[in-house]
N, C-alpha and C positions, 0 to 999 in steps of 0.2 A: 512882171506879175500883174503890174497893175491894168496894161493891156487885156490880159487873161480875163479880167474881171470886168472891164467894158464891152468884152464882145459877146461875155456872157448873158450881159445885163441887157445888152440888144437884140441877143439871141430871143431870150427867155419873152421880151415883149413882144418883137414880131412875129412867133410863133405861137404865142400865150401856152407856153410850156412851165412847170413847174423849174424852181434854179435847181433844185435838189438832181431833179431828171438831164439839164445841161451841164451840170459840173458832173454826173458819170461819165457823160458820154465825152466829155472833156479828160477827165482821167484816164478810161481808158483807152484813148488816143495817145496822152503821152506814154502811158504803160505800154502799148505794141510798138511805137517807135521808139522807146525806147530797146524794145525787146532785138528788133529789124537791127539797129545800129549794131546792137552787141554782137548778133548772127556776121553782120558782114566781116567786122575787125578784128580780124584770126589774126593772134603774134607766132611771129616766125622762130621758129625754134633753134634754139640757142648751137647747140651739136648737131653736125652732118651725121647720114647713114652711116656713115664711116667709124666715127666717131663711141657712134650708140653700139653696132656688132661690137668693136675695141672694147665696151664696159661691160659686153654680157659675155666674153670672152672670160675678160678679167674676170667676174661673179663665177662663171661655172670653174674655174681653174682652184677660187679662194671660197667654197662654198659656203665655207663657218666664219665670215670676215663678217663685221657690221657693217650700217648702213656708212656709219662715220669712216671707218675703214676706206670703203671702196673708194665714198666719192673725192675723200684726201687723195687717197692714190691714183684719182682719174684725172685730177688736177695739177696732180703731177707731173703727172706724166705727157696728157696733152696739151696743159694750160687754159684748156676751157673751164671759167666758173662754173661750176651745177653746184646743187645745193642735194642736202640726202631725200630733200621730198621728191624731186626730180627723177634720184636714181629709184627712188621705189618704183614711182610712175611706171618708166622704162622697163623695172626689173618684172613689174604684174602684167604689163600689156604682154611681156614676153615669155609670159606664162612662169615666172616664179613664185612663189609664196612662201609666206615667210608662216613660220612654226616652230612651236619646240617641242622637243623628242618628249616620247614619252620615257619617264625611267623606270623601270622594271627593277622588284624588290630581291635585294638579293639573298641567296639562297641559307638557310640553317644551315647549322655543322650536319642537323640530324639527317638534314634530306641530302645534303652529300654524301654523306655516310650509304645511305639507301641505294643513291645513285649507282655508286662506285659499286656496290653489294650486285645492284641487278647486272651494272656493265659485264662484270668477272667472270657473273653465273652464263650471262649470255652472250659470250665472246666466240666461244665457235657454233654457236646459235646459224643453224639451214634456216634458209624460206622454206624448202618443201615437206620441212616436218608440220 
């Protein structure tokens, strides 16, 4: 750090620059390099192709199972750690989504009653009348 602030201090004189305008331009340099480093160092993912079809196999087979569910049972079964943020990951890139149903209110005795009344009336009910 201390460096950082001698070259600055040499900067600022030999150029008769303001320090305010050498310490942006100082920042953001380390801000894009650091941005560059991040871009390069991709981790390598944990589960093969193989691996990943196996869990969206399992999801479409167990479709009301939790996330805790699946990814218990994927560790089970092929002893890869994942963790359930992982299988979500996986389960949205592969076009899953997760939702709950809507419930639909159920019906009076009255409007049964109704129902049953029109089904009876209209049981040998044509189209072409």
């Amino acid at each position: 750090m201390f460096c950082i602030v001698v070259k600055q201090k040499s900067i600022v004189e030999y150029y008769s620059m303001p320090q305010s305008t050498v310490s942006n331009i100082f920042r953001q340099e380390m801000h894009n390099n650091q941005k560059q480093d991040s871009e390069t160092r991709v981790r390598k993912p944990k589960s093969s192709k193989t691996a990943v079809r196996a869990l969206l196999k399992y999801a479409r087979k167990n479709r009301f199972r939790s996330l805790n569910c699946i990814a218990s049972e994927f560790i089970e079964s092929t002893g890869i750690q994942i963790s359930t943020r992982t299988v979500l990951k996986y389960l949205h890139q592969n076009g899953f989504k997760n939702y709950v149903a809507v419930s639909m209110p159920h019906l009076l005795k009255k409007q049964q009653r109704n129902r049953m009344k029109w089904a009876k009336k209209h049981k040998k009910w044509d189209n072409d009348k």
